[in-house]
N, C-alpha and C positions, 0 to 999 in steps of 0.2 A: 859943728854947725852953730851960727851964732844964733842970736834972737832972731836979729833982722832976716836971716835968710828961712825961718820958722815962721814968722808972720808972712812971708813973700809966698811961701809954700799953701799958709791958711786962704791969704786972699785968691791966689790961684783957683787953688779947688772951689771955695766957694762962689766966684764967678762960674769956674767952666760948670760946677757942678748942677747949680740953678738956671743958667741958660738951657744947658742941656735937659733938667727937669723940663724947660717951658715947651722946647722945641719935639720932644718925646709924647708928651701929654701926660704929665703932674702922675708920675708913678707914687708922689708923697713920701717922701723919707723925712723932709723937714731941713732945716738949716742944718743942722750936724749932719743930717745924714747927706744931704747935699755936698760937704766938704769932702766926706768921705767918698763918695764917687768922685768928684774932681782930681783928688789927690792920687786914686785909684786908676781913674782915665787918664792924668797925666803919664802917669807907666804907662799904660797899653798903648797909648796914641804914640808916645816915644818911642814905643819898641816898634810901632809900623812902622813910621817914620824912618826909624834907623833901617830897618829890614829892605826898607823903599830906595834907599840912598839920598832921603831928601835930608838937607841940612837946614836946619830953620836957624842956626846962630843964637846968638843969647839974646834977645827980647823979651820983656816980659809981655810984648801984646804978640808974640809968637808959641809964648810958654801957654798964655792961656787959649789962642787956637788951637795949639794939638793937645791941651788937656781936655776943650772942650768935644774934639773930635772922639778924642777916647771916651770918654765919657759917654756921650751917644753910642757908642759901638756897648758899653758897658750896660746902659740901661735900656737899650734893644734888646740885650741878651737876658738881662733878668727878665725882663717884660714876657718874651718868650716862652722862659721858665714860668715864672708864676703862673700862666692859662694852663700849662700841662698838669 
């Protein structure tokens, strides 16, 4: 993988990441930690995705809808956890 497709990977995450922060209510991880679930949400939302038969094609304003999907699904679930 080059650079460019490493920084494509950062911006991702860190959009779906911080949307998804806003749209959860501010679990607080912070900017890295935001990128970190984006990047993280981008897997599981892809893996629904694919489980779904939905093809989103190569866009990156589609890369970051199912990153940002995943991602909520990702920090519903720690959210969950953390109150237990």
């Amino acid at each position: 993988m080059d650079i460019g497709g490493i920084l494509i990977w950062l911006l991702v995450g860190a959009v779906a990441g911080f949307l998804a922060d806003l749209v959860v209510g501010g679990i607080g991880f912070g900017m890295l930690g935001d990128i970190v679930i984006g990047i993280i949400g981008g897997f599981l939302g892809g893996l629904i995705f694919n489980l779904l038969g939905i093809n989103t094609g190569n866009s990156l304003l589609w890369d970051i809808v199912v990153a940002f999907l995943g991602a909520v699904i990702l920090l519903l679930i720690l959210k969950a956890v953390r109150r237990t």
